[in-house]
Kinemage of the C-alpha trace (Angstrom):
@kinemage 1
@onewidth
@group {chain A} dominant
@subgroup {mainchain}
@vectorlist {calphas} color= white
{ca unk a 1} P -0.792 2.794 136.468
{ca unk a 2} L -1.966 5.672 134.342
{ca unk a 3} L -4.051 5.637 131.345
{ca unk a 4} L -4.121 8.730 128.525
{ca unk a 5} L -6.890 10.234 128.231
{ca unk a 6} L -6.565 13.395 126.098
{ca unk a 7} L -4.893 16.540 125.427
{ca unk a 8} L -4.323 18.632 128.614
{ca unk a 9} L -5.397 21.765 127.033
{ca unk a 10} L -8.707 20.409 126.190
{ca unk a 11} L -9.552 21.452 130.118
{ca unk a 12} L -9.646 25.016 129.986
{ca unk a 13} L -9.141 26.858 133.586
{ca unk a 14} L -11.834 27.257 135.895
{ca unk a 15} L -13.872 24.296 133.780
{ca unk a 16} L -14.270 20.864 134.324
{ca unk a 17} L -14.618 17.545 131.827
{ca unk a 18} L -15.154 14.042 132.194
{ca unk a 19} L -13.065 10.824 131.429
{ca unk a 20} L -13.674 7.250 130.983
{ca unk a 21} L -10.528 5.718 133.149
{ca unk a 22} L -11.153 2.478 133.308
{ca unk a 23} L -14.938 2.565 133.084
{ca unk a 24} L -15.018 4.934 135.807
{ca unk a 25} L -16.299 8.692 134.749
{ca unk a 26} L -13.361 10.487 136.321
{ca unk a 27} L -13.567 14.618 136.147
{ca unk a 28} L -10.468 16.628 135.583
{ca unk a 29} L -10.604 20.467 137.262
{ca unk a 30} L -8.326 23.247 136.115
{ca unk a 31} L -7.960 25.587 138.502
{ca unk a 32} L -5.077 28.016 140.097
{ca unk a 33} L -2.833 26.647 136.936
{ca unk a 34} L -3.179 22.714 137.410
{ca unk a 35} L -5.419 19.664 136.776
{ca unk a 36} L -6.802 17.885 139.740
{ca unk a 37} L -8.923 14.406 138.944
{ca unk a 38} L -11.472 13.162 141.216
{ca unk a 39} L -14.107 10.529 140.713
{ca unk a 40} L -17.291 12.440 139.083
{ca unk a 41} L -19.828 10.692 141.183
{ca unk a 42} L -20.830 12.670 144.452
{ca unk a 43} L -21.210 10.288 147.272
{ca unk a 44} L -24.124 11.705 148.862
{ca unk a 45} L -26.542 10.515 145.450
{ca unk a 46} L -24.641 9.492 142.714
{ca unk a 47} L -25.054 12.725 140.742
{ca unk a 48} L -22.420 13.863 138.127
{ca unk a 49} L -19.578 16.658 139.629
{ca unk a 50} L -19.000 17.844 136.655
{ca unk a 51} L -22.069 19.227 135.658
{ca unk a 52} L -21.764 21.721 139.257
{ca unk a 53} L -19.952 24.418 139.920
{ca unk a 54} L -16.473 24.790 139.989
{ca unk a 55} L -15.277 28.056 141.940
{ca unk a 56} L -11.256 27.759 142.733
{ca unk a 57} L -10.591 24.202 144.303
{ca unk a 58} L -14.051 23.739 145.009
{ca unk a 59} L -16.671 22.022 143.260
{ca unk a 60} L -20.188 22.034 144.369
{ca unk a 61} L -22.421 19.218 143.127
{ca unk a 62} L -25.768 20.486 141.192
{ca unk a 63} L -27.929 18.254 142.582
{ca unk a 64} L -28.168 18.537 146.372
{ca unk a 65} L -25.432 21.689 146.777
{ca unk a 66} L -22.589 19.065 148.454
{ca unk a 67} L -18.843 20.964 148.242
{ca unk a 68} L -15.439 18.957 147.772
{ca unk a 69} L -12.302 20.247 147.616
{ca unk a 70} L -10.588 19.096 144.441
{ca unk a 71} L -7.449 19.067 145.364
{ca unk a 72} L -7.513 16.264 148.422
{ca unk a 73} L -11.496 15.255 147.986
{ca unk a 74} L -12.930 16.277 150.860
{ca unk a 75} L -16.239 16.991 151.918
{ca unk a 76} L -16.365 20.848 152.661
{ca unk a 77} L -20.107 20.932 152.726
{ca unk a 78} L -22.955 18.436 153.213
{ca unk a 79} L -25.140 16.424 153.235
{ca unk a 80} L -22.321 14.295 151.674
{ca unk a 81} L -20.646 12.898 154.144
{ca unk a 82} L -17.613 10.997 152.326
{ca unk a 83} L -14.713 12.683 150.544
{ca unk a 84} L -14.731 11.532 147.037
{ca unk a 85} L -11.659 9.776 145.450
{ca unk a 86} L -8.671 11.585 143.932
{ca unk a 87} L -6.403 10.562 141.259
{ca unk a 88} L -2.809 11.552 140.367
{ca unk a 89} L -2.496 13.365 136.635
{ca unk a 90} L 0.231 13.219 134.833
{ca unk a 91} L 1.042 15.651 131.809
{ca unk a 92} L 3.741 14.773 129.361
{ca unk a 93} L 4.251 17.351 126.676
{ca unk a 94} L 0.297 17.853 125.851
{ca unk a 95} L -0.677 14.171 126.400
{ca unk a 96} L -3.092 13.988 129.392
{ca unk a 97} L -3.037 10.801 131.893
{ca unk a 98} L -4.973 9.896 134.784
{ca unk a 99} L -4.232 7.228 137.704
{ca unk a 100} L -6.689 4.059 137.098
């Protein structure tokens, strides 16, 4: 199931933004020419992805420096320990959805 979101275009490349899907905060990446979602909560402590670093398919949390790759959620660098989750986008015309 898929709830809309937005406007794909609002998510320029190389940024990030955040989503309420289904009162989860779920970030949206655009990077190498597509949108990736992944929950916005790093699992190490809780702190927002969005607000790190995003540098190609990798996004580096602000608060303690943990890297995931956006693309399939896995840790790349600690001290997280557990890939976050991913969800499947869809974009129809410019209407942006995201997997609940």
């Amino acid at each position: 199931m898929f709830q809309s979101v937005g406007i794909a275009g609002d998510v320029q490349p190389g940024t990030m933004r955040t989503y309420d899907v289904g009162g989860t905060k779920v970030a949206v990446a655009a990077t190498a020419g597509d949108l990736y979602a992944f929950d916005d909560t790093c699992t190490h402590m809780g702190c927002s992805l969005a607000r790190g670093t995003l540098d190609g398919t990798t996004v580096t949390c602000a608060c303690h420096g943990s890297q995931f790759d956006v693309t399939s959620g896995a840790v790349l660098r600690g001290p997280a320990a557990r890939p976050v989750r991913v969800r499947s986008v869809q974009v129809s015309g410019d209407e942006l959805s995201i997997e609940t």
